[in-house]
C-alpha positions in Angstrom: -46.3 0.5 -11.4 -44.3 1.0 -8.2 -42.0 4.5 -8.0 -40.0 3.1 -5.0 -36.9 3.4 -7.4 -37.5 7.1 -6.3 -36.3 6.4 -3.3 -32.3 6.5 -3.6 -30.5 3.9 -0.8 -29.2 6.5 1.6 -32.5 7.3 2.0 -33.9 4.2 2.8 -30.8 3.1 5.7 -30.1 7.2 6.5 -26.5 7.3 5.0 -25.8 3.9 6.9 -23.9 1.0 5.1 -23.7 -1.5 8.0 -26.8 -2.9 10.0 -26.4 -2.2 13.8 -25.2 -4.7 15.7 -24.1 -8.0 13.8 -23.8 -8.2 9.8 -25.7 -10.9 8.1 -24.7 -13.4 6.5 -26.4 -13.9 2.2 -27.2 -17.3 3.9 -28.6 -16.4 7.1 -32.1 -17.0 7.7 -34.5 -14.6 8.6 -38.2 -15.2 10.1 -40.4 -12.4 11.0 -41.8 -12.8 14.4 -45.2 -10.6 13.8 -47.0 -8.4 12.6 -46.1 -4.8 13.6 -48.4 -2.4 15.1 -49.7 0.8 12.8 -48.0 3.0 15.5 -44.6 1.7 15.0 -43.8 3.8 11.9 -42.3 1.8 9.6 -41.9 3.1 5.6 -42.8 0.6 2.7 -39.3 -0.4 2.6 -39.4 -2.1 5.9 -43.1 -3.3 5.5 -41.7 -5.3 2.4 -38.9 -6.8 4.1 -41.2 -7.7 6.7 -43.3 -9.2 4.2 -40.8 -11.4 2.9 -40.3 -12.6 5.7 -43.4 -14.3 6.8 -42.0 -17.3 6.4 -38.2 -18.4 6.9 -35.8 -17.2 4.2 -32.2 -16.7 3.9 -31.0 -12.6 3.2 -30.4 -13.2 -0.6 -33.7 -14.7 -1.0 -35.2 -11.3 0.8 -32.8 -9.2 -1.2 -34.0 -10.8 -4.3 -38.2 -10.9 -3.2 -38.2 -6.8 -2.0 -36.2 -6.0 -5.3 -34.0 -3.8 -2.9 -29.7 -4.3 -2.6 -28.4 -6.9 -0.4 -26.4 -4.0 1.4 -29.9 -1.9 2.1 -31.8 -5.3 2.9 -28.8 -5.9 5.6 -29.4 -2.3 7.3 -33.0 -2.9 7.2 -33.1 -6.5 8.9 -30.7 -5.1 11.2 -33.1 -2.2 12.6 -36.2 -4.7 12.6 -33.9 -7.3 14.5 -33.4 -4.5 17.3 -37.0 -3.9 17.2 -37.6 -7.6 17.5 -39.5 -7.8 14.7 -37.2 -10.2 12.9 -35.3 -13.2 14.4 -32.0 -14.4 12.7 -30.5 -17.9 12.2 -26.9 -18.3 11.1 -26.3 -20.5 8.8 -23.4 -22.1 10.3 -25.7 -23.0 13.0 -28.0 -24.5 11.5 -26.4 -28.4 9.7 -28.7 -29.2 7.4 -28.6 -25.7 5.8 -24.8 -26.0 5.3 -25.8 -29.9 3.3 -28.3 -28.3 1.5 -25.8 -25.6 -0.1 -23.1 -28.3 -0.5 -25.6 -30.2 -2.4 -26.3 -27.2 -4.5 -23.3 -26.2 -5.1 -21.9 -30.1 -6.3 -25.5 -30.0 -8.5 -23.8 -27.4 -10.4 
């Protein structure tokens, strides 16, 4: 059994609240562009994130894989992003993401 609710989220984003640089959107997509070295430091927290996202996924669907808040998932994608570990899509970039949610959302 995993003890990572332990870990309270202040901890996890050190008292932050906000990612650095610009916020992400639920629907952004998120890729991970490799696999960190062992010297770069990173807790389990970012590891997992990382994890989830080995293959494109939007920030809800992270949030929701990792177990962790949407807010700490934000402040962590934001750190990897300046590490360039991550690399971000926006959503209202990217067409055929915007029909796909209009779909879902007239499916419901």
């Amino acid at each position: 059994m995993s003890e990572d609710w332990l870990v309270r989220p202040y901890m996890m984003t050190r008292g932050r609240t906000r990612p650095t640089g610009e916020d992400f959107d639920l629907i952004a997509i998120v890729a991970a562009t490799g696999v960190p070295s062992p010297s770069a430091g990173l807790t389990p927290e970012y590891l997992r994130v990382l994890a989830a996202c080995r293959n494109p996924v939007s920030v809800a669907e992270v949030a929701s894989a990792t177990g962790l808040s949407v807010g700490v998932v934000r402040v962590l994608l934001g750190d990897l992003r300046e590490r360039q570990l991550v690399t971000v899509r926006h959503a209202a970039e990217d067409v055929d993401v915007l029909r796909d949610v209009l779909q879902g959302l007239r499916s419901l």
